[in-house]
C-alpha positions as CSV (number, residue, x, y, z in Angstrom):
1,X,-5.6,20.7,-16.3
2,X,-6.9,19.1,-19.5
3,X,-6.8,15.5,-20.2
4,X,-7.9,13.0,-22.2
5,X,-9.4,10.2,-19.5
6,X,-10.2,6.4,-21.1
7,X,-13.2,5.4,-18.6
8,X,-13.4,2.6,-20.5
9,X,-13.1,0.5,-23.9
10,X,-14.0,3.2,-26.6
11,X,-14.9,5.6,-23.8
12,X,-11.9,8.3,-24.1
13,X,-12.9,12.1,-23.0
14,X,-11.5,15.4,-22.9
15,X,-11.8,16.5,-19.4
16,X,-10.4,19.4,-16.7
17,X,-9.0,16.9,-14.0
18,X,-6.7,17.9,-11.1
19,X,-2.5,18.6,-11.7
20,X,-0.9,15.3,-10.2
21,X,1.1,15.7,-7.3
22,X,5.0,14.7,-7.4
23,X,5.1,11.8,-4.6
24,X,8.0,10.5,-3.5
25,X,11.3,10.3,-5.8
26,X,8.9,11.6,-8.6
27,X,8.9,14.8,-10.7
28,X,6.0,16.8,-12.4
29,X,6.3,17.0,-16.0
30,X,4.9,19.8,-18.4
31,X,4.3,17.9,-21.3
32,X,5.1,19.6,-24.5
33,X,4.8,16.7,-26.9
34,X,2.7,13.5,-27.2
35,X,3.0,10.5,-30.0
36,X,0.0,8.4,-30.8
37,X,1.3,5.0,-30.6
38,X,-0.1,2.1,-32.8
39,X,-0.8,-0.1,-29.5
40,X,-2.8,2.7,-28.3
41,X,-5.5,2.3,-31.1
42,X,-6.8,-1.1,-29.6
43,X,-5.9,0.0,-26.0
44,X,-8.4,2.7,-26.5
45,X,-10.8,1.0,-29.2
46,X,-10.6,-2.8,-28.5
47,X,-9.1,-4.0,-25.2
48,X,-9.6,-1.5,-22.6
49,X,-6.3,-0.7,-20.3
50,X,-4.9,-2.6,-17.3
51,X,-7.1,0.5,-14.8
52,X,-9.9,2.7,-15.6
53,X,-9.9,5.3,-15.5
54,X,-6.6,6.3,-17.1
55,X,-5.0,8.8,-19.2
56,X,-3.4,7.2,-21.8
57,X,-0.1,8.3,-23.8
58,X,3.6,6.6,-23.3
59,X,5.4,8.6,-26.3
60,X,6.1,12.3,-24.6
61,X,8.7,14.8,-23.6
62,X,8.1,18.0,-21.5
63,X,9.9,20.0,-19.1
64,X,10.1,19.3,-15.0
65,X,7.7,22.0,-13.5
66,X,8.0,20.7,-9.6
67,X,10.1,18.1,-7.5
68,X,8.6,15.7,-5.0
69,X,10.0,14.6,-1.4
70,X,14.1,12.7,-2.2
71,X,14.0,13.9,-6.2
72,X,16.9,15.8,-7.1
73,X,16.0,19.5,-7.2
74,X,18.2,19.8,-10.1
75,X,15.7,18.7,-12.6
76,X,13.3,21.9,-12.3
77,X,13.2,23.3,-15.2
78,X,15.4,20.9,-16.9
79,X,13.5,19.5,-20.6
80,X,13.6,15.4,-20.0
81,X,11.9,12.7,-22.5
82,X,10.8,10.1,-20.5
83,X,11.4,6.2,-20.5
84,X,7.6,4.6,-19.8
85,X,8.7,0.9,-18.2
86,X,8.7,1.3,-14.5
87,X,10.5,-1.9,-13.4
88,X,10.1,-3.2,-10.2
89,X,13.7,-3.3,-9.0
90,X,13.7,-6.8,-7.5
91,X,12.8,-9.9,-10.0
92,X,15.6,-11.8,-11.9
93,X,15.8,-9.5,-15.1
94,X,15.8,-6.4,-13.2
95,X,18.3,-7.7,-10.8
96,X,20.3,-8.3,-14.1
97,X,19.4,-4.5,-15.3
98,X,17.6,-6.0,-18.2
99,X,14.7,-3.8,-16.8
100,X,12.8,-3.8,-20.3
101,X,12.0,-7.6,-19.5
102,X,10.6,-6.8,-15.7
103,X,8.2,-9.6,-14.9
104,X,6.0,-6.8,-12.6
105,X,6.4,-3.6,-14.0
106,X,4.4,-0.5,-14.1
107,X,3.7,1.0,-17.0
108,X,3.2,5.6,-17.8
109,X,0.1,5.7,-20.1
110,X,-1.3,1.5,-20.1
111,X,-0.9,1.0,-16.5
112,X,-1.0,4.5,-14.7
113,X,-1.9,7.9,-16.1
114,X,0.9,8.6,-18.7
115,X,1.1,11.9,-21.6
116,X,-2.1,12.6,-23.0
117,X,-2.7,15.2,-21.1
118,X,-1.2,19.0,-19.8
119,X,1.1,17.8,-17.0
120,X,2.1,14.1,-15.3
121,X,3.6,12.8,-12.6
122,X,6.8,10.2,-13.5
123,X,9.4,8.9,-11.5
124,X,13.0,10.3,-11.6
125,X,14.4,7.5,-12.2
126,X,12.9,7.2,-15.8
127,X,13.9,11.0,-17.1
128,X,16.2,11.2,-19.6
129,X,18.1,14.9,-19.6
130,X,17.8,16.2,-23.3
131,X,20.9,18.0,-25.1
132,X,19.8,21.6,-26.6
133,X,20.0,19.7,-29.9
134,X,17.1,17.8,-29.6
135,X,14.0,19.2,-29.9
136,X,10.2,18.0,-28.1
137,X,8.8,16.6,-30.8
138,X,11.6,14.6,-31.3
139,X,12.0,13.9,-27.3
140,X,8.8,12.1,-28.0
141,X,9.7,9.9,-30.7
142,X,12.7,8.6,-27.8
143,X,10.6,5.6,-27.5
144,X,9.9,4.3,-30.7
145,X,13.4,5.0,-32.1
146,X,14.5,2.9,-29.0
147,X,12.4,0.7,-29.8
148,X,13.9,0.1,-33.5
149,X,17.3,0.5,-31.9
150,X,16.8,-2.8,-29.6
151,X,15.6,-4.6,-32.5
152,X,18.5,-3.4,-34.9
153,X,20.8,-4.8,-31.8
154,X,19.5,-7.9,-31.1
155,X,20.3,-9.1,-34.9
156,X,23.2,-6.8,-35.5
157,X,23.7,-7.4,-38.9
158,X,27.1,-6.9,-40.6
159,X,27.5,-3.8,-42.8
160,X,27.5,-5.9,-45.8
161,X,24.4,-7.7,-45.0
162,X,21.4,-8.1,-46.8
163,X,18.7,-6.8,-44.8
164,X,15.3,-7.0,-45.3
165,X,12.3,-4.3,-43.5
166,X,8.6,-5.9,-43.6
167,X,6.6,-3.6,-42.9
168,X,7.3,-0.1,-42.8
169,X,4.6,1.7,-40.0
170,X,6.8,4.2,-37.7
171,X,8.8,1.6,-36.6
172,X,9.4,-0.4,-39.8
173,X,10.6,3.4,-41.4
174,X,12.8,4.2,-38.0
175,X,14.7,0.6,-38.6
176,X,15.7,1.7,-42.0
177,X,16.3,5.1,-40.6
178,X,18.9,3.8,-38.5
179,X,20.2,0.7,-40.6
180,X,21.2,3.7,-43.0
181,X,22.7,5.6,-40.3
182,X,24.5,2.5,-39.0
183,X,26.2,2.0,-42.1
184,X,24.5,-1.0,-43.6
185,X,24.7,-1.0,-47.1
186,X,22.0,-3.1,-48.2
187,X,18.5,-2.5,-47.3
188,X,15.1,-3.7,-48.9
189,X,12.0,-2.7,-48.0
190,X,8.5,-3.9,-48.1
191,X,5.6,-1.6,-47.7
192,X,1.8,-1.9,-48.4
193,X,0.6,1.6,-49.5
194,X,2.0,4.2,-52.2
195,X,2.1,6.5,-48.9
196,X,4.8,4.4,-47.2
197,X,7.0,4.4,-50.3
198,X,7.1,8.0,-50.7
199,X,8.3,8.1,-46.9
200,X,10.8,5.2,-47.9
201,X,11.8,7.4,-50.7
202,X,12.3,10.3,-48.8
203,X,15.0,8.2,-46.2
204,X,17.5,8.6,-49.8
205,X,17.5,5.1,-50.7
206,X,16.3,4.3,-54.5
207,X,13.0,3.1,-55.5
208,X,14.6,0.0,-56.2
209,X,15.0,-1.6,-52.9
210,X,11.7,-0.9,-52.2
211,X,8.6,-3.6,-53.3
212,X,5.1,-3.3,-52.7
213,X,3.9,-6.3,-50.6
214,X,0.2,-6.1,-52.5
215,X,1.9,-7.8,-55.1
216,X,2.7,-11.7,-55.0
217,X,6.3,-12.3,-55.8
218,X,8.7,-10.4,-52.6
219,X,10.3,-13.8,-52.3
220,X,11.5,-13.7,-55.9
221,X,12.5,-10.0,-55.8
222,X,14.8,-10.1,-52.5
223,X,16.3,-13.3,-54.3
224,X,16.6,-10.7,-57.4
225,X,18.5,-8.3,-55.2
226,X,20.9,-10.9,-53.0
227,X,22.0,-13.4,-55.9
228,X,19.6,-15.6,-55.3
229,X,20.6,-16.9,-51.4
230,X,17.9,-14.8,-49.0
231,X,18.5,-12.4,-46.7
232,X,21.1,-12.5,-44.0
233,X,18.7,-10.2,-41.9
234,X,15.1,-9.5,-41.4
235,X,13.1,-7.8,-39.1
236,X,9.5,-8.4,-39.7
237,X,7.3,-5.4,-38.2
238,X,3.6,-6.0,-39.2
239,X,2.6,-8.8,-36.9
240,X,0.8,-11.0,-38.9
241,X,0.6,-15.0,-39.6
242,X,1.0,-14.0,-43.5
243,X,4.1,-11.6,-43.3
244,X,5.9,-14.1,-40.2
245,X,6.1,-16.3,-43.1
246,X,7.1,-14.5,-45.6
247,X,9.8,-13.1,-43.5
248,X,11.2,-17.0,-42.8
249,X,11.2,-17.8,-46.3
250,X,12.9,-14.8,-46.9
251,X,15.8,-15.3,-44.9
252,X,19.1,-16.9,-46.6
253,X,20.6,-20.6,-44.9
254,X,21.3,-19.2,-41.4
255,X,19.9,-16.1,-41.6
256,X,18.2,-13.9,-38.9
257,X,14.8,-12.9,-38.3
258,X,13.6,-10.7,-35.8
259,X,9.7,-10.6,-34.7
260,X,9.0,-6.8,-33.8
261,X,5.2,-6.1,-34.7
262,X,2.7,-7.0,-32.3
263,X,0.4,-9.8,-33.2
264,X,-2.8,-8.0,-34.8
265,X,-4.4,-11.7,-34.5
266,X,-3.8,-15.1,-32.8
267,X,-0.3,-16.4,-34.6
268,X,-0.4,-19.5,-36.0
269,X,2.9,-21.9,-37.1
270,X,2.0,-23.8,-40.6
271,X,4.5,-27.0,-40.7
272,X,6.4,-25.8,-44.0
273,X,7.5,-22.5,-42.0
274,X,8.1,-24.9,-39.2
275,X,10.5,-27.1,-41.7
276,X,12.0,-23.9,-43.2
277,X,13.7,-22.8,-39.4
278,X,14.6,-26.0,-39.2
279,X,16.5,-27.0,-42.4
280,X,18.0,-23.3,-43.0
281,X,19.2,-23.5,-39.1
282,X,17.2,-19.7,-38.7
283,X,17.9,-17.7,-35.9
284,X,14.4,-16.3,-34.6
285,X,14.0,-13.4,-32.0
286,X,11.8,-11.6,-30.5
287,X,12.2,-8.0,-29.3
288,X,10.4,-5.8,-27.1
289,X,10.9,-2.5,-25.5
290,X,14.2,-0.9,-25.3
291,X,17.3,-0.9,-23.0
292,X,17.3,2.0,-19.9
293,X,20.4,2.2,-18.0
294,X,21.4,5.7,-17.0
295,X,24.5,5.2,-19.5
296,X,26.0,5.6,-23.0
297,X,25.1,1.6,-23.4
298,X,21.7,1.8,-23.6
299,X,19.3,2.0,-26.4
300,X,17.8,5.8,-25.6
301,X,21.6,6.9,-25.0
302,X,22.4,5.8,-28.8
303,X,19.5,7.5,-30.0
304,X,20.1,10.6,-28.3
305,X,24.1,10.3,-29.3
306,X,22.7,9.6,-33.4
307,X,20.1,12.4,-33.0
308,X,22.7,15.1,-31.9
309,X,25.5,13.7,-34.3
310,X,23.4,14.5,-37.3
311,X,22.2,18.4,-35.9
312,X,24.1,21.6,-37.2
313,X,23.2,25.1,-36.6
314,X,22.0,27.2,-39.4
315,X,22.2,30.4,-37.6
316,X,18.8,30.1,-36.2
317,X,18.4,26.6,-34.4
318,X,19.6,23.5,-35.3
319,X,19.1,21.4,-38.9
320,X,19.8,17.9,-39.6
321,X,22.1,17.4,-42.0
322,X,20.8,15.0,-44.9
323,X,21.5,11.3,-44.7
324,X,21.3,11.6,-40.6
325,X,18.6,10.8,-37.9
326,X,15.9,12.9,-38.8
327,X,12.4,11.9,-36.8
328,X,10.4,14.7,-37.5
329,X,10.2,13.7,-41.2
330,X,7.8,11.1,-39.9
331,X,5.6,13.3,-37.7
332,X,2.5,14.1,-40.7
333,X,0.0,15.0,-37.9
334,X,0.7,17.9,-35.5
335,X,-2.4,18.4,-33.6
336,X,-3.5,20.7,-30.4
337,X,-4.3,18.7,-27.1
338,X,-7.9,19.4,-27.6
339,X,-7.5,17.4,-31.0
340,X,-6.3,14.3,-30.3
341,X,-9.1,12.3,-31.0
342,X,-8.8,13.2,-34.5
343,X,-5.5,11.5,-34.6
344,X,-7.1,8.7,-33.0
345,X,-9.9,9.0,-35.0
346,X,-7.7,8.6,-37.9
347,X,-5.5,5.9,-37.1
348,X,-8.3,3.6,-35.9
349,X,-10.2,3.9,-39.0
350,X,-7.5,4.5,-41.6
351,X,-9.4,7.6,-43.1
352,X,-5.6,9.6,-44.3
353,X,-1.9,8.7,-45.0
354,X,-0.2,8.7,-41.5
355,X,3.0,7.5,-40.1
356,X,3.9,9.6,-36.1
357,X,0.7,11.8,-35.3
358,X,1.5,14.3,-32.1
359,X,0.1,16.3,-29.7
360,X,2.1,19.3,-29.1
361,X,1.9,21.6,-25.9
362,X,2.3,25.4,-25.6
């Protein structure tokens, strides 16, 4: 089969490698769609993964081609996205079912060969069964919209709420995505490119609410736009000393601000942001991952629930109907297997507008 191999840091080749065999409790996926995720620029480019070699890619759907020994033959056949996080089963967290906080998990794509390639090998336990609604491309945006899900969660702000995005990469635009869908009547954005508010535009919320962070004065326009007292709720998704805080001195007395980006650099706490926790009594959070269960509660069972609310057929397939869950708005790149490295090519060095660029199978 063809896959794309990292031997090493910027090392990454297209090669003809063996099909994976199911092992035990395991499946063979056909993979029919793969997201680039951001983490995987520096993965690839910067820090090397956790084993070499390794085919990278943690963002893909597919269909089950073959069972292994004590999998449940019903999957054949059956289209799945797939939840990466293999948890071990026995520490404290997992023991709790909070298996997106495992303290020794294994991991498709960083820690073992994942989707950037024809056909892998995951285990049963981590397939999620996709309604005819949802399509692969979308299958393979499961993990970042869960991934926006959890965060939205873990501050769940009120419908009245003034909420602030900062930073709006693919999962910045999903939060707002799903704020909207949520019901949340007051969002404000804040982007840094005239790409990212066109994609901000095109969610249906007015220009208004969204302010370019090259400028200098965000804290003065979110006070514009909430009377003057901050925002009740803001989920900072850059990852950066800079926008951290910003995003504290945005938030009202009390407020909430949740730390989704992943630290681009060493972060670094200045004693005025220190103060500002402290004298507005901020609630800070961190998020990571998503919630797996095997049930309606979790994060990938809302997103599948939102995704198949918003579908109606058209005679032909199925449409979204406006205002809903719409992923594939975000997807600008949709590239043969054999091109993936121009995807990564281009997020690495930034050379075109981009928000979800995919590899997409046969």
């Amino acid at each position: 089969m063809k896959a794309w191999v990292l031997h090493g840091v910027g090392d990454i080749r297209p090669e003809e490698v063996p099909v994976p065999q199911a092992a035990e409790r395991e499946v063979l996926v056909a993979v029919k769609a793969a997201g680039i995720c951001g983490s995987d620029i520096p993965r690839i480019y910067g820090t090397g993964a956790h084993v070499h070699p390794l085919v990278p890619g943690h963002e893909f759907s597919g269909v089950v081609e073959a069972v292994g020994a004590g999998a449940d033959s019903k999957w054949t056949g059956k289209r799945v996205g797939i939840f990466p996080l293999i948890p071990c089963g026995e520490c404290a967290p997992c023991r709790r079912r909070r298996y997106e906080l495992c303290r020794q998990y294994d991991y498709l794509g960083s820690r073992r060969d994942g989707g950037f390639a024809e056909y892998v090998r995951v285990p049963e336990w981590n397939l999620v069964e996709l309604p005819d609604r949802v399509s692969f491309a979308e299958a393979a945006m499961l993990e970042p919209m869960a991934v926006a899900v959890h965060a939205m969660r873990r501050l769940m702000p009120d419908k009245d709420a003034a909420v602030v995005v900062y930073g709006l990469g693919t999962i910045g635009l999903l939060l707002v995505l799903f704020l909207m869908d949520a019901g949340i009547r007051r969002i404000l954005a804040v982007g840094n490119k005239d790409f990212q508010k066109q994609m901000f535009l095109q969610t249906g919320l007015d220009g208004r609410f969204y302010y370019d962070g090259r400028d200098s004065d965000v804290d003065g326009w979110v006070r514009e736009h909430t009377d003057g007292a901050g925002a009740d709720a803001v989920f900072e998704c850059v990852g950066r000393n800079e926008t951290f805080a910003r995003a504290v001195g945005l938030a009202a007395p009390e407020g909430k601000v949740c730390l989704v980006g992943n630290p681009l650099t060493d972060m670094t706490l200045g004693r005025d942001i220190y103060w500002k926790i402290l004298r507005n009594q901020l609630f800070i959070t961190g998020t990571w991952n998503s919630s797996y269960l095997h049930d309606s509660g979790d994060d990938w069972h809302y997103v599948l629930d939102r995704l198949s609310a918003g579908s109606v057929p058209d005679g032909e397939g199925m449409v979204k109907r406006p205002g809903r869950i719409a992923p594939e708005m975000l997807v600008t790149h949709r590239l043969p297997l054999d091109e993936l490295d121009y995807g990564l090519h281009v997020m690495r060095d930034k050379t075109e507008d981009y928000v979800k660029i995919m590899a997409v199978g046969r």
